[in-house]
Structures are given as C-alpha cells and as structure tokens.
C-alpha positions in Angstrom: 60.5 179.0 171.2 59.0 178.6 174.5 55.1 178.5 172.5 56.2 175.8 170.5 58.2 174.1 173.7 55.4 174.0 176.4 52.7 172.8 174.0 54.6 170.2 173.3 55.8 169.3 176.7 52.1 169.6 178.3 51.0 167.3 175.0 53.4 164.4 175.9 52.7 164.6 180.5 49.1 164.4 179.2 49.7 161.8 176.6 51.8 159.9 179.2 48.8 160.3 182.1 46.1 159.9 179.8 47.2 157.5 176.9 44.9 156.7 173.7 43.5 153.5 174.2 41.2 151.9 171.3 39.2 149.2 172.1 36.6 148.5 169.3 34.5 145.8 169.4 33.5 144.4 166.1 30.2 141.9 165.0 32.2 138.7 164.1 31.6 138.5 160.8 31.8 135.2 158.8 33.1 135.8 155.0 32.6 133.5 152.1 34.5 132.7 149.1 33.2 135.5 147.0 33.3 138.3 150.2 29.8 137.9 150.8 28.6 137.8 154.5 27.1 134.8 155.2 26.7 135.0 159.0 27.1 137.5 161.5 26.9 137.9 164.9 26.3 141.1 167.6 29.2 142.8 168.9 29.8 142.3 172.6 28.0 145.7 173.2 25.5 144.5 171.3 25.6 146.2 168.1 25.7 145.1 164.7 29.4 147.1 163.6 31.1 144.4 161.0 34.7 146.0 160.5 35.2 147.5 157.4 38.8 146.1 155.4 40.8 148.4 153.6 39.8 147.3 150.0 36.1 147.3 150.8 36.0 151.1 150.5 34.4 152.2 148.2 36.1 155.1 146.3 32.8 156.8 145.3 31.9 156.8 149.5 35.2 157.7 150.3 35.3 161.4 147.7 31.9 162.2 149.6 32.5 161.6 152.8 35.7 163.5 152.4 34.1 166.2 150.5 31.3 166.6 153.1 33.0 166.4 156.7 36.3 167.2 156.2 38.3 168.4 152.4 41.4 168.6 154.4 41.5 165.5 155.9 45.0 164.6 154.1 46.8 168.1 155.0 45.8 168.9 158.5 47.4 166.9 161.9 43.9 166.4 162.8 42.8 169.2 164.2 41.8 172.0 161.3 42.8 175.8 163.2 41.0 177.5 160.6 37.8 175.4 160.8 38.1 176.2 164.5 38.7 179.8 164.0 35.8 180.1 161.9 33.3 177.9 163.7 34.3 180.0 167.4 34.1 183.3 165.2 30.5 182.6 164.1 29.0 180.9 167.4 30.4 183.6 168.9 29.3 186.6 167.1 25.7 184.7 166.2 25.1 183.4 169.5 24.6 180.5 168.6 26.2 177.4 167.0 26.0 178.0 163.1 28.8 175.7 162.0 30.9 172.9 163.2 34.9 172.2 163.0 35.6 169.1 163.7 37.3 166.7 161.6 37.1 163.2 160.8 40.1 162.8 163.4 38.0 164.6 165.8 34.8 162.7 165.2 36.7 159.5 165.9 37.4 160.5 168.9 34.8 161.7 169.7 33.0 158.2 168.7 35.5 156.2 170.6 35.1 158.6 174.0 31.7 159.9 173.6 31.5 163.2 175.7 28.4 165.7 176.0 29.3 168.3 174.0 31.0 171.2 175.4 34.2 173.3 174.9 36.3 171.3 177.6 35.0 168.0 176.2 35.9 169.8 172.8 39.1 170.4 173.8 39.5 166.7 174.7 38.8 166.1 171.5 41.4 168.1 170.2 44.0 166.4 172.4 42.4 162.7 171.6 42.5 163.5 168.0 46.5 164.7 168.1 46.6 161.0 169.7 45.5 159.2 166.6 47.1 160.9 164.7 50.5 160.5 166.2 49.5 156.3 166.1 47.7 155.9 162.8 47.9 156.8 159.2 45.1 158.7 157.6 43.8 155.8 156.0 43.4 153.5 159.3 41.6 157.1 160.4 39.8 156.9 157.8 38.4 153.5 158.1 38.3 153.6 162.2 35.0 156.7 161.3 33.5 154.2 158.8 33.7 151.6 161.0 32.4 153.7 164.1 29.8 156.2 162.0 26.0 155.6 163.7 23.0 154.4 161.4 20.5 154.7 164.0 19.3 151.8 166.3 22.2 149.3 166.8 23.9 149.7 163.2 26.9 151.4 163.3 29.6 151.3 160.5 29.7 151.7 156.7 29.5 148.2 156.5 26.7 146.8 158.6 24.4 149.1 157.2 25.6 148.5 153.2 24.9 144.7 154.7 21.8 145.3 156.3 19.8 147.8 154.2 21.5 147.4 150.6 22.7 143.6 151.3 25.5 143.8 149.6 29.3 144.7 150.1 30.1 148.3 150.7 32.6 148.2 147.8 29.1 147.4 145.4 27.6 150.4 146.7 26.4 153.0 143.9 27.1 156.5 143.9 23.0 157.0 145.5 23.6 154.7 148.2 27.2 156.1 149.1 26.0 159.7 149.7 22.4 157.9 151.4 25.3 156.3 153.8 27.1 159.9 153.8 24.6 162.0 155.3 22.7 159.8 157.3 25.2 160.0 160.1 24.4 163.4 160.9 20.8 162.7 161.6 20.9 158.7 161.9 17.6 159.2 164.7 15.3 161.2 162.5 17.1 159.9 158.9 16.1 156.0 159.6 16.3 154.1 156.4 13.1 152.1 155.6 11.1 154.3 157.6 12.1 158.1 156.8 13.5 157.4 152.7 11.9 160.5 151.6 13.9 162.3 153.7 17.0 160.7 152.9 16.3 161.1 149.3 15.9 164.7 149.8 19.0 165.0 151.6 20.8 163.0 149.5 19.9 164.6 146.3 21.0 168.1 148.2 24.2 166.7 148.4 24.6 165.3 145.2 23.7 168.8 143.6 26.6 170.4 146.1 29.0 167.2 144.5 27.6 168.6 141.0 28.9 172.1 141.6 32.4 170.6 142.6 32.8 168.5 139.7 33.4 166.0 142.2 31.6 163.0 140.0 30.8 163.0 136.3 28.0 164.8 135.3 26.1 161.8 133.8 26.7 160.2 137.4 25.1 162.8 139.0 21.9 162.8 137.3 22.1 159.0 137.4 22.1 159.1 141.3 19.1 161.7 141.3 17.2 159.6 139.6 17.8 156.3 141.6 14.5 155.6 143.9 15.7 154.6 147.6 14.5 151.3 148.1 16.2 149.9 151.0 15.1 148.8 154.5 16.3 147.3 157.0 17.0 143.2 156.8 18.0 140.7 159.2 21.7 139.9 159.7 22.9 136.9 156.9 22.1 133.6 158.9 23.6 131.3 155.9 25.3 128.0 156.9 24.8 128.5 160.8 26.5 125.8 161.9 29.1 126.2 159.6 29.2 129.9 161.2 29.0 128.8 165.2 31.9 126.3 164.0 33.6 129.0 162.8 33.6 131.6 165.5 34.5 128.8 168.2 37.3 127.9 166.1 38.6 131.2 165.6 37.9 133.5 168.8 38.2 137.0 168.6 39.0 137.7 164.7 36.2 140.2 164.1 36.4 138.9 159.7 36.9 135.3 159.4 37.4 134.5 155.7 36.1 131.2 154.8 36.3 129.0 151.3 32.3 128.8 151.7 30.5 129.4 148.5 27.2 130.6 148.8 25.7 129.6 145.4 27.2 125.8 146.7 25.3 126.2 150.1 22.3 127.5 149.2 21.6 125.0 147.1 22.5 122.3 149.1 20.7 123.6 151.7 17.1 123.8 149.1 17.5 120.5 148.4 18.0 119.2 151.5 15.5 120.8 152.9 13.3 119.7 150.4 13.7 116.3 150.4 13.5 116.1 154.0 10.0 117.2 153.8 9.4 114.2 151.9 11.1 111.7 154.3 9.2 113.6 157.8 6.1 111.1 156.4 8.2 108.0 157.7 9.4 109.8 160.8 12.8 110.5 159.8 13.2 114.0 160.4 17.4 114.9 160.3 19.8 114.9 157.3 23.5 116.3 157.0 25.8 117.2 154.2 29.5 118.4 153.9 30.3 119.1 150.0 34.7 119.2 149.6 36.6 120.5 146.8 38.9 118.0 145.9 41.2 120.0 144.2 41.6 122.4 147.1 40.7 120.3 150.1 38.1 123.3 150.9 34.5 123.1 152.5 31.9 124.6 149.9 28.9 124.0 152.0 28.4 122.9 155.2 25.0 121.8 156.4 24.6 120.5 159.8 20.9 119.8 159.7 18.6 120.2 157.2 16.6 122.5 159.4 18.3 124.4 161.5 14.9 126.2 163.0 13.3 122.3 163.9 13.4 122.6 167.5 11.6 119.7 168.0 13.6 117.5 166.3 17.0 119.0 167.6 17.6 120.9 164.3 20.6 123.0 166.3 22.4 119.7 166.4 25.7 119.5 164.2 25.3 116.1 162.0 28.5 116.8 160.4 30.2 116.8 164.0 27.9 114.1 165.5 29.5 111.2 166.4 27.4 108.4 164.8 27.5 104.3 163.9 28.9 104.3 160.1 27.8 101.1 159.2 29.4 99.7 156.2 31.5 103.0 155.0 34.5 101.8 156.3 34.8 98.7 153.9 36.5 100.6 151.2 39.2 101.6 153.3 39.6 98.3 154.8 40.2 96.7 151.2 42.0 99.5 150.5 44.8 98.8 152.6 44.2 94.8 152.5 45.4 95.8 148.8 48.4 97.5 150.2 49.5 94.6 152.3 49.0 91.9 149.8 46.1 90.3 150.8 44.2 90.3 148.0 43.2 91.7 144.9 40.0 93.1 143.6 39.5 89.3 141.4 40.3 87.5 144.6 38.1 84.9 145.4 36.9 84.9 149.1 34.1 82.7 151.2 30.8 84.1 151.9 28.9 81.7 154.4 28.0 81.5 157.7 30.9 81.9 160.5 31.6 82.3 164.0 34.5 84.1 165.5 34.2 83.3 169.3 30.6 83.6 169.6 30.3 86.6 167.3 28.2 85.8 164.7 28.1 88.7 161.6 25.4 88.1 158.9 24.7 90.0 155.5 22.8 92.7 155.3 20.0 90.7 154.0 20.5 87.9 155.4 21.4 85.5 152.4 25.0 84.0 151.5 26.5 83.4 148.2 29.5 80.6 149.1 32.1 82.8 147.0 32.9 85.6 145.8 35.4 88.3 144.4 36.8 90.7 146.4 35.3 93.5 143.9 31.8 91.7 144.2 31.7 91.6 147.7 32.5 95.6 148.1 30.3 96.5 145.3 27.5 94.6 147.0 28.9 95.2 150.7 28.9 92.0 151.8 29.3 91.6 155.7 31.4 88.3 156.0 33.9 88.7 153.6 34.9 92.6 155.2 35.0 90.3 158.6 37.1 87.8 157.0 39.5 90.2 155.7 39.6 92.1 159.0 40.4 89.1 160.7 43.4 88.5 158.7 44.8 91.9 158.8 43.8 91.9 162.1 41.7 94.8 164.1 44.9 96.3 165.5 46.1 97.0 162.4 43.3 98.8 161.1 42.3 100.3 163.7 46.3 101.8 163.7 45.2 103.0 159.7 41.7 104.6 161.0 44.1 106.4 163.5 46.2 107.5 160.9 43.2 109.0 158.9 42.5 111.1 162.0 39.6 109.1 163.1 38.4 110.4 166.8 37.3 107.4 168.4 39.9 105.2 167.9 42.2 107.7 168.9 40.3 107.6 172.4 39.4 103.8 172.4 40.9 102.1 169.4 42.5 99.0 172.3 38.4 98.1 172.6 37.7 97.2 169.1 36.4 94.3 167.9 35.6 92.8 164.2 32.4 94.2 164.8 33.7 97.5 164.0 34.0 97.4 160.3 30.2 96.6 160.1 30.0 99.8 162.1 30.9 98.8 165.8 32.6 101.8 166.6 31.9 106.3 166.1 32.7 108.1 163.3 31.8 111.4 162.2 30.3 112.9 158.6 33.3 114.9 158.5 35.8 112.3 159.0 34.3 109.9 156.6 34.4 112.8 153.8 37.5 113.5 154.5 38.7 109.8 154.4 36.6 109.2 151.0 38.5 112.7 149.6 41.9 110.7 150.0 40.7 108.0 147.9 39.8 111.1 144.7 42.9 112.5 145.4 45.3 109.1 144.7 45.3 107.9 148.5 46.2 111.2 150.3 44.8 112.4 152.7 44.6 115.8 153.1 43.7 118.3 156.2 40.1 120.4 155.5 40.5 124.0 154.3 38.1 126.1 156.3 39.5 129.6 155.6 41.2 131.4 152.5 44.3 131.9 154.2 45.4 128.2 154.4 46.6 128.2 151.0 49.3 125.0 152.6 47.6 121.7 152.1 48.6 119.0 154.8 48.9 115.4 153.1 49.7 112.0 153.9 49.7 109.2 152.2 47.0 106.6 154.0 46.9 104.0 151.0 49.0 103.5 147.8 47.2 105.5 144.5 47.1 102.0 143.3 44.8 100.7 145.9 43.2 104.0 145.8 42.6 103.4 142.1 41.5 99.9 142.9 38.6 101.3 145.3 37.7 103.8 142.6 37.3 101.4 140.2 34.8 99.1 142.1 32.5 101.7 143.1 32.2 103.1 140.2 30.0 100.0 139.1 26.3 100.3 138.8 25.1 96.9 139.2 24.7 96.6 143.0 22.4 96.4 145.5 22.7 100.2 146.9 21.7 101.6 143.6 18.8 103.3 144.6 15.2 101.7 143.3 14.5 103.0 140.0 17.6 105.2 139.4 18.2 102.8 136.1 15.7 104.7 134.3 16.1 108.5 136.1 17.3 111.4 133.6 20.8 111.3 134.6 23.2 109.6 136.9 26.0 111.0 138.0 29.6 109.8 136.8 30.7 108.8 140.6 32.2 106.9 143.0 30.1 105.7 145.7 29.9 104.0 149.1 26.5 103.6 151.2 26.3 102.7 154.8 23.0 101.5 157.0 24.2 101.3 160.9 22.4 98.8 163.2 19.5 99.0 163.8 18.4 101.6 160.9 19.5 104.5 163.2 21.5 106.0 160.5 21.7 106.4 156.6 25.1 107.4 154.7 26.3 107.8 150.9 28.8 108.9 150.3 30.6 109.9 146.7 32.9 111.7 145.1 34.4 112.6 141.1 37.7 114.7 140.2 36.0 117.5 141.4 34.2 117.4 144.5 33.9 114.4 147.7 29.6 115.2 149.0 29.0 113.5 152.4 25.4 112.9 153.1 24.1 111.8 156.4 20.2 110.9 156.7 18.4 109.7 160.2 16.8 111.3 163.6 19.7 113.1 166.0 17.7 111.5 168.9 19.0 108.4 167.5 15.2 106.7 166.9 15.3 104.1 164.3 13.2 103.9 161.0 12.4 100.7 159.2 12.5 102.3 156.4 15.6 104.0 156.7 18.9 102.9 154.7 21.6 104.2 152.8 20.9 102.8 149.5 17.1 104.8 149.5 17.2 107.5 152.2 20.6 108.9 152.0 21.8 108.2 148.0 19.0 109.8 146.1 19.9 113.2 147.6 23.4 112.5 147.0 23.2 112.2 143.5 20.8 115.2 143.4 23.6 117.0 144.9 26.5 116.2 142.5 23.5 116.6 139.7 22.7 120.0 140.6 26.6 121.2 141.8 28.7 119.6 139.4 26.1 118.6 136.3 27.8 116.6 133.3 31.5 117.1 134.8 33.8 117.4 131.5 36.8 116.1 133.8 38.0 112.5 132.3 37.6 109.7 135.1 40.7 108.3 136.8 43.3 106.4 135.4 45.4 103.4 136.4 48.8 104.8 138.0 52.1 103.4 137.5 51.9 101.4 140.2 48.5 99.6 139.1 49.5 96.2 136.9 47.8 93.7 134.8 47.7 90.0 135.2 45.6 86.7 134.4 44.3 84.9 136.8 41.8 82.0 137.5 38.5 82.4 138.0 37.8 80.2 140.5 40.6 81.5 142.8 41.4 85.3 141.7 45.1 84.1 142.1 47.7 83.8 138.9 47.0 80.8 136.8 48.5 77.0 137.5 48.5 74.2 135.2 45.3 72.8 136.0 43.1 76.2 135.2 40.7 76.0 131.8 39.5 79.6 131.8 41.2 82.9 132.6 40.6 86.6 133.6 42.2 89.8 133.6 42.9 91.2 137.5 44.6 94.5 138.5 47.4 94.0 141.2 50.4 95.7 142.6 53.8 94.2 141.6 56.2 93.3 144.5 53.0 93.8 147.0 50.3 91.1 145.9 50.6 87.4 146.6 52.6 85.5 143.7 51.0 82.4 145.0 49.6 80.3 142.4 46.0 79.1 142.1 45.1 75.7 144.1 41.5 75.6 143.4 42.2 71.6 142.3 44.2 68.9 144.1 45.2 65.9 142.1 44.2 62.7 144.4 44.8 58.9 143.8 41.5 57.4 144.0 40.8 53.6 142.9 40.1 52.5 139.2 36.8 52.8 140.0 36.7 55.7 142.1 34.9 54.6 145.3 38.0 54.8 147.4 41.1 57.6 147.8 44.6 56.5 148.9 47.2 58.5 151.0 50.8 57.6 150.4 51.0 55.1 153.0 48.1 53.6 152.0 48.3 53.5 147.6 48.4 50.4 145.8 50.7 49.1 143.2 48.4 48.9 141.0 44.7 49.8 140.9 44.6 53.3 141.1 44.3 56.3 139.4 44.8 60.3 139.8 42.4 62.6 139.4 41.1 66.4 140.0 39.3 67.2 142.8 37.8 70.8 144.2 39.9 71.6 146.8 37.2 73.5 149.4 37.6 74.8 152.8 35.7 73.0 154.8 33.1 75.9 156.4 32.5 75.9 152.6 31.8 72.3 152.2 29.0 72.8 155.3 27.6 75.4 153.1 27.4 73.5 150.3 25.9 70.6 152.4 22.9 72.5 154.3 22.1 74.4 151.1 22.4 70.8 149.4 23.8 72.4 146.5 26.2 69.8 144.6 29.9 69.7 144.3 32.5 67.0 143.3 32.8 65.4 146.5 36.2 63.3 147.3 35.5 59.7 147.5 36.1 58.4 151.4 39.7 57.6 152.5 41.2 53.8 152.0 39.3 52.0 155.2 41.8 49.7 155.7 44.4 52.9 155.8 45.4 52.9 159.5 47.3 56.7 159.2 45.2 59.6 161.0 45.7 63.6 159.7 45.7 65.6 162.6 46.1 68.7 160.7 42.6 67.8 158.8 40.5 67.1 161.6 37.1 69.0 162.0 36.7 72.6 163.3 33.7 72.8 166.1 32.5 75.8 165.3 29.8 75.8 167.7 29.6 75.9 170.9 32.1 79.1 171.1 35.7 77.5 172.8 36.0 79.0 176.7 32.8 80.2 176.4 30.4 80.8 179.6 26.9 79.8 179.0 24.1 80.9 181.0 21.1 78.7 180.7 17.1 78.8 182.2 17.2 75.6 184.1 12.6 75.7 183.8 13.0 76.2 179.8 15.2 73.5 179.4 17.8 75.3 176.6 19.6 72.8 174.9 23.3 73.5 173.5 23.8 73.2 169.4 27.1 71.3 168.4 28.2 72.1 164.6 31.5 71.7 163.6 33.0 72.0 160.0 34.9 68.9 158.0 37.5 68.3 154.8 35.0 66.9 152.3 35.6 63.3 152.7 34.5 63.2 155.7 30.9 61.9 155.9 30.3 61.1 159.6 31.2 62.3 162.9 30.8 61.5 166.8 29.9 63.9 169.4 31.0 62.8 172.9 30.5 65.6 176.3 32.6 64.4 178.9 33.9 61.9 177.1 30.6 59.9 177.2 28.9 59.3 173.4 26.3 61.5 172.8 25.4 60.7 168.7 26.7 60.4 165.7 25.5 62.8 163.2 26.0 64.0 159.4 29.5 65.7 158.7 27.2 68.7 158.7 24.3 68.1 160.7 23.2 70.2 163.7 23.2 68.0 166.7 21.8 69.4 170.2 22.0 68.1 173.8 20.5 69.7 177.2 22.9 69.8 180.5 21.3 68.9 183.3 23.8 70.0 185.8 26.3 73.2 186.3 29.9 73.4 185.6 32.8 72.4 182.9 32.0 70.6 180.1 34.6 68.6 177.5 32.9 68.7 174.0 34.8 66.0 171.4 33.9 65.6 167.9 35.3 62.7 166.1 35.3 61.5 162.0 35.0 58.8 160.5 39.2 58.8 159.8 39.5 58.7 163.3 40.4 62.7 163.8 39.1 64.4 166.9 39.1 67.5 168.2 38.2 69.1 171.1 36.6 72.0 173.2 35.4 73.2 176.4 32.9 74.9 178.0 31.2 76.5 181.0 27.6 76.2 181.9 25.8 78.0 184.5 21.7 78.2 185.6 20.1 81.1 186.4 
C-alpha cells in the first residue's frame, strides 16, 4: 500500500510546488476561405511555429509518427516502464546509449522545458510528462509535439514546415512528405530540407521499408512514396493581402489562427490587375490605387488591397487606401437621392433647375463647367450634376443627411458632422474606401446595410435598413444606364461590359479617383490617386479609376447568370408630365411613365403653365384688381423660377415671356419681388483699396419684369436689364444698404460690410 501511497503523495507536493505551466507561443497565422495561409507572422520568440488544428492532421503523418516514436502512445500514462527498462538495461550493459525511451509525452516536455540531457533532467521528464497527462487528452498531446517538433533553423511544428517547404496544408501532405516531416526531427541540424534531400530521401525510404514490414500502409502506397523525388526547399512565409493581414492581427490580438472569408484566387487576381494597370498610370505620375471586392450575399471581404504595391516605398505603398480617409467627391450623390426619395422629395422623373446659384457666397459649379437649365432627377445622377445634388441638399437640409451618413457608420461625421456644409455632398467632407463599399453594398442588397464579415466565424449578419428597397431600386435603376458622361472613353466598343451598377467620383482638385459598382453578386470599391495627396490633371473617376473596375467585375464575376433587380412592392407606376416630372394636370399635352413610392411621393399636381389675363392683343397682363370688363383674354404662360428666367436671359435662349403688368395697375406683389443674389446678404467683404475692386450686383426676377434699379445707401446707382450684371466701386469703409427695385415697383433689400486691406 505504502509503494503505491508515497508515490502518489510525493507526485501531488511536487505537482503543487512545481506546477505544469504551458506557455506556447504560436506565428499568428492569417487563414483564408479555403484554409490556405495567406500571411504569417514570427512568433514572439522569433520562430516561425503556425499551430497545428485538430483536423489538419493528417492521418497518414499521424500512423508514422506513432509508429516511429512511440506504438504505445494510447495505452501508456506517458511514461513507457518497459521502454525505460530496456533502454537503462542496454546503456547500461553497452556502456553506452544504444536506445531511447521516451515518449511522445516525454518529448513534449521535454520541448516545452528543454534540459541538457541527463538522468535527473530525465527524471524531470518523467514527472513533467505525468503532468500532461493528468491535464490533456492524448490527442491535445499529440498535437502539442507536432506543433513543438524542430525542422532546423527557426521552423518548428508540423505545420510551418508543410507551409514553408511543401506550401501547402499539412492535411495535403502525401505519404513521402509525411514520413520526410517524420524523421527529420531527429536530426533537423544535419537533415535540412533544400539543402541535405538526399539524405532525407535515404532516410525516408528506410522508414518507409520498416512501415512496409508492418503493413502499416498499402503496399502500392509504399512503393508509390519510394518513388516520389523530394523536391522541396525552403520558401518565404505567405505575404498575400498584407494589409488585409496587419488589419487582421491588430484586430484580433493574440489568436495564434485567425480564420478569414479571404479567397485567394479573388485576391490574387485583384491584386495582378492592379498592379498592372498601375504601371500603366506611373507615366502620368499617379502612382497609388486601392480595392476592397464584397460578397453581397454574405457581406464578406474577398480581397482586400490596400495599395497596389505594397513594396513602393517611395510612394508610401505601406499606406492602407482602403482605411485612408480621403475627399469622395461625387459618391455620395446616390445616397443623397436615395433618401430624398424616401422623404418625398422627388422622384427619379422629377424635373429640377440646373443653373448658376449662390447659397451665401458659396458658389458650386458642374464638373465641367456648363449648365443645362433643367433636368430630371435621373439625368442629373446619371450625369452627376453638381447643382441639382446641392439643390436637393438644401432642401433636405445638411443636418439631415449628415444624421443618414451617421447612420451608415460614416467616421467623420460621427466626429464633425455639426461643421458640415452643402459643400459636403460634392465631397466636402472624409470618407473612407471601406465605408463607401459598404454604403454602395446596402443599395445591392434592397437598402440594408449590413456590418463587413472579416472572419468565418461571424456567420450573424448585422443589418439596418438606411433607405427603403424602393429607393434602393430607384438608385439601381439609374446607374445602371450607359449613356453618361463617366462611361469611360471608348468602353462603347470594348469586348464586354459588365452588367453593373455604377457610381464615379473625382474630389477637388483631382487628388482622388473613385468607381465604384456592384451586381447581385459582388459590391468592388476601387480607389485610384497618390497617398501623398499630389494632384494629377489627368486623374478622374470616369478614366483612372472605372476601367479597372470593370476589369475587376470582368475577370471575378464574368457573364453573371444572376437576373438583374426587380421593382419591389413598394416601387409604383405613374404618369406624369414631362416638363415637371409631377402627376399630370389639365393643361399637360404629352406624358411619361415615372416610378414613385405611394403614400411617400408628392401628390402635387404639375404647374408648369399658369393661365394669365392678358389684353386682346396681348401687350399687356392684368391682375384682379386691375382686369377690364371687357378687352381681355386668358392664356398659357410658362410658369419659371425666376434664377431660371436669368439663365434663360444671359444664354439668350428664348422662352414665352409674360407680357408686362397693366401700367396703370397701382397694386405692388411683395411676394414676387426680385432675389439679389449677389452680393452674398451679411457678408464681409475685404477689398485692395490700390486695385480698385468693384462689387457685382445680380439679382433674379419673375419674368415680366424687364427693368430694375440699383440704389447703395439709398442713393441711385443705375438702372440695368432684369438680368444684367451691374458693378459699382466703394470708396470708403463700412455698412452698406444695397436696394434693387422693378419696374412694378417691388424692392428688396440687402446689406453689407466692406473693409480695405
């Protein structure tokens, strides 16, 4: 009793003084889709040991390495007696040591407390190996020596040498390179693969003749094996997708196998054709691109390329584009129609102005420069018109959308969405690639927006709805269209264009090119520019970033057989008038078919014409107080705002023009009296008294109106053309009253500041 007791009792002081404590640390290892590696980093001890999962062993590895270091693995506590007995027998009587006995237990522990060898340290080993066994199953021992097994030089572990000499998983290994791996850990200094493979052949091959004795594999397996030349050598760790990897292992710290939804195939060749065509682009000094490819289905990231480069040192090639927080020009217009849609604004036949305007002295202009007087809603997207986004932003109002862009998990306004202006929709503000994928993946997937997917385990998909399917659908619909501006030069007649959806954006001052697309199947975010922010003349969104863009969906998702989208229930039909894009009133000739959202888009009726009483002979129109008995007629008249009627007046393009109001009418319309539109109301102007700057007045008039006064400080200054320029110079500092009257007697004023430098 007492030979069984004090064992025991010594086993469990010694245990409690000296407890087992396994501290492995493991190369980070960053897994795609498939359970490739596609990046890895060094332990913190500097070696490459990738940790080995449970159904990565390979069967075939596991029989031999069983069958060579320990047959009794499964029946002993981890400690062999008879192994012991034998081995102590033979050194003994031999002098020397002829044969080992320690187990796969004991080799563990002797691999997680490395000792010199000797019989005390042996004995250590003993009482280490009793540890593990009393804490771990024979399978976690199992793994814990394929994980810890040496390779020579700084590979240790089945698995970052299958990696790094056979580059491919462990469970792929053939029954040759599973007994290569078996017995190079006996001699992994003097059996160094690459540089010693004779060796290891003729090793190997002894083994496999000692398997072939055991019946341990099939016969033809055997000779199969012999046969197999030993190619391997040793490669550099996987660098795919590195900042994709750096992203990762900051994200998740300390999980030594970090399963991502990356697809290597995906990445690859997003990373070739990138890569490609930014060799073409380096010519005009644009020397950056980014792309982030989303599965729409999943929500997961199948490539992620943060630069084009990553090796470009000079041109900052470590930088993450997908994370950089850049101008995104026009790329936020869908979203802003999107919800103008939702709250009834408009609708995608919705006729809205296009001209020249100033909102407090901010002045936006078109891309290129030109205006078009009106347009639909549907035109002015698909052509990405500047005023008409600003227009509708100034409705809604910035607060509002900036409380949407907050919603889609924008960054920026998050931090400073209080300091936005209307500049922001023509990119005044910071977005990221990321977060403008993202926001575009909501519109293929019905409105909703859903959280990225970055590794295998998050299998939950986080949505919320940002705009209705209906205005989503909406959104899909127009940028699906081919005739507009930002169809790249000459993609008419290329081999095949991609059935998309698509949105370009060119920030100020040409620092940065975006396109962005997406089908049923994937949402592709492509970013092209210079990370030090260096504009390019040539650089746009329609030529720089949308030609690799549709090479991207071409080469990823070629001919997709998935049907396009189609109207939801929430989606109706309705006619409306051309000339207004609202439903159709009496007066209305021709009409067109419009998508709208019942209960949500305006019911209000086209007024495109106003009937007016005008004399028989139509030189003269009459108000109410002013209409004759007899003498008059009514008739249709355009009914024009009046920053359209200046439009229509500088271009000198014609229009029905209302005949002048009764002159003998004494009634005044305050309500219709003209907008100054320059100078800016409560404005500070600071003026070069030497240079002699003069101030333009401009103001904008109901179409009757043919002639107005301009008085400063209530002293005449001219009369002028409803829409002529007129300009004056102040001569001395301080407030100044600006007063523009008509010719109906309607006046309006303004005031001023002026101050010299």
């Amino acid at each position: 009793m007492a030979l069984v007791f004090i064992p025991v009792v010594v086993f469990l002081l010694l245990n409690w003084a000296f407890p087992l404590q396994v501290s492995v640390s493991y190369s980070p290892v960053i897994m795609a889709a498939d359970g490739s590696v596609v990046h890895a980093f060094l332990s913190k001890d500097e070696k490459w040991r990738m940790q080995l999962e449970p159904d990565e062993i390979n069967l075939v590895l596991k029989q031999a390495v069983l069958l060579k270091e320990d047959q009794y693995f499964y029946a002993h506590p981890g400690v062999n007696p008879f192994a012991i007995g034998r081995a102590l027998v033979n050194n003994l009587t031999k002098g020397r040591k002829t044969s080992g006995a320690s187990t796969i237990t004991m080799q563990v522990a002797r691999l997680l407390y490395p000792k010199d060898r000797t019989y005390v340290n042996k004995l250590v080993e003993v009482f280490r190996a009793l540890q593990l066994e009393g804490r771990y199953s024979k399978d976690e021992i199992l793994q814990l020596y394929l994980n810890l097994v040496p390779y020579g030089g700084n590979i240790e572990g089945v698995k970052a040498a299958s990696v790094l000499y056979f580059q491919q998983s462990p469970r792929a290994l053939s029954l040759a390179q599973a007994v290569a791996l078996t017995v190079i850990p006996n001699k992994p200094s003097s059996l160094r693969i690459g540089v010693q493979n004779d060796r290891i052949v003729a090793f190997r091959n002894k083994w496999l003749k000692e398997y072939a004795q055991l019946n341990a594999f099939p016969g033809e397996a055997i000779q199969d094996a012999l046969q197999e030349p030993l190619e391997a050598f040793r490669v550099q760790a996987p660098k795919l997708a590195p900042h994709f990897a750096y992203r990762m292992l900051k994200k998740y710290p300390g999980k030594a196998i970090i399963k991502t939804t990356l697809k290597p195939a995906v990445q690859e060749k997003v990373q070739q054709l990138a890569f490609n065509y930014l060799q073409r682009l380096k010519a005009l000094n644009i020397h950056n691109a980014a792309v982030l490819v989303l599965n729409n289905q999943t929500q997961t990231v199948e490539a992620y390329l943060g630069s084009a480069d990553f090796l470009d040192d000079m041109h900052a090639g470590q930088v993450d584009g997908i994370r950089a927080l850049r101008s995104p020009g026009s790329t936020l217009k869908p979203f802003l129609y999107a919800t103008a849609f939702d709250k009834g604004l408009i609708t995608p036949k919705t006729i809205i102005t296009d001209v020249p305007i100033d909102y407090a002295g901010y002045r936006p202009e078109n891309y290129f420069g030109t205006y078009h007087g009106s347009v639909t809603i549907e035109r002015a997207l698909a052509t990405s018109l500047n005023i008409p986004a600003v227009k509708i932003l100034d409705q809604m109002g910035v607060e509002a959308f900036v409380q949407k862009l907050q919603q889609a998990e924008f960054s920026e306004m998050k931090r400073r969405g209080t300091h936005m202006g209307l500049s922001l929709i023509l990119g005044g503000c910071g977005a990221t690639l990321e977060e403008l994928t993202s926001l575009y993946a909501a519109f293929a997937q019905g409105g909703k927006l859903a959280s990225v997917q970055w590794l295998q385990e998050d299998t939950v998909k986080q949505q919320k709805q940002i705009v209705s399917a209906a205005a989503a659908y909406m959104v899909n619909q127009i940028l699906t269209q081919l005739q507009r501006p930002d169809l790249p030069h000459n993609a008419q007649n290329s081999a095949h264009l991609p059935k998309i959806a698509w949105k370009t954006g060119t920030s100020y001052g040409r620092k940065d090119a975006w396109s962005i697309g997406y089908n049923k199947n994937y949402t592709i975010g492509v970013w092209v520019g210079n990370f030090s922010g260096e504009g390019v003349p040539e650089l746009n969104g329609t030529d720089t970033a949308t030609p690799l863009l549709f090479s991207l969906f071409n080469t990823i998702d070629y001919n997709s057989s998935e049907s396009w989208y189609q109207a939801p229930a929430e989606v109706a039909y309705r006619s409306v008038c051309p000339q207004s894009g609202l439903p159709v009133n009496t007066f209305c000739q021709d009409l067109i078919l419009d998508t709208f959202i019942p209960g949500t888009s305006s019911i209000n009726k086209c007024a495109h014409l106003k009937k007016v009483t005008v004399s028989e002979d139509g030189k003269f129109a009459y108000c109410t107080s002013c209409q004759p008995n007899i003498g008059y007629k009514q008739a249709w008249y355009p009914n024009l705002a009046p920053e359209l009627l200046s439009f229509y007046a500088e271009q000198n393009l014609p229009f029905k023009k209302l005949p002048p109001h009764n002159p003998v009418c004494n009634r005044v319309f305050q309500e219709f009296a003209p907008v100054i539109t320059s100078p800016t109301a409560n404005m500070e102007f600071l003026l070069e008294r030497e240079e002699q700057q003069k101030l333009m007045l401009h103001c904008n008039t109901i179409n009757e109106v043919k002639k107005v006064y301009w008085y400063v400080n209530d002293k005449f200054l001219q009369a002028a053309g409803a829409s002529d320029r007129v300009f004056f110079e102040p001569t001395q500092a301080g407030k100044f009253k600006i007063s523009c009257t008509d010719d109906q007697g309607r006046n309006t004023n303004t005031y001023i500041t002026v101050r010299f430098l």
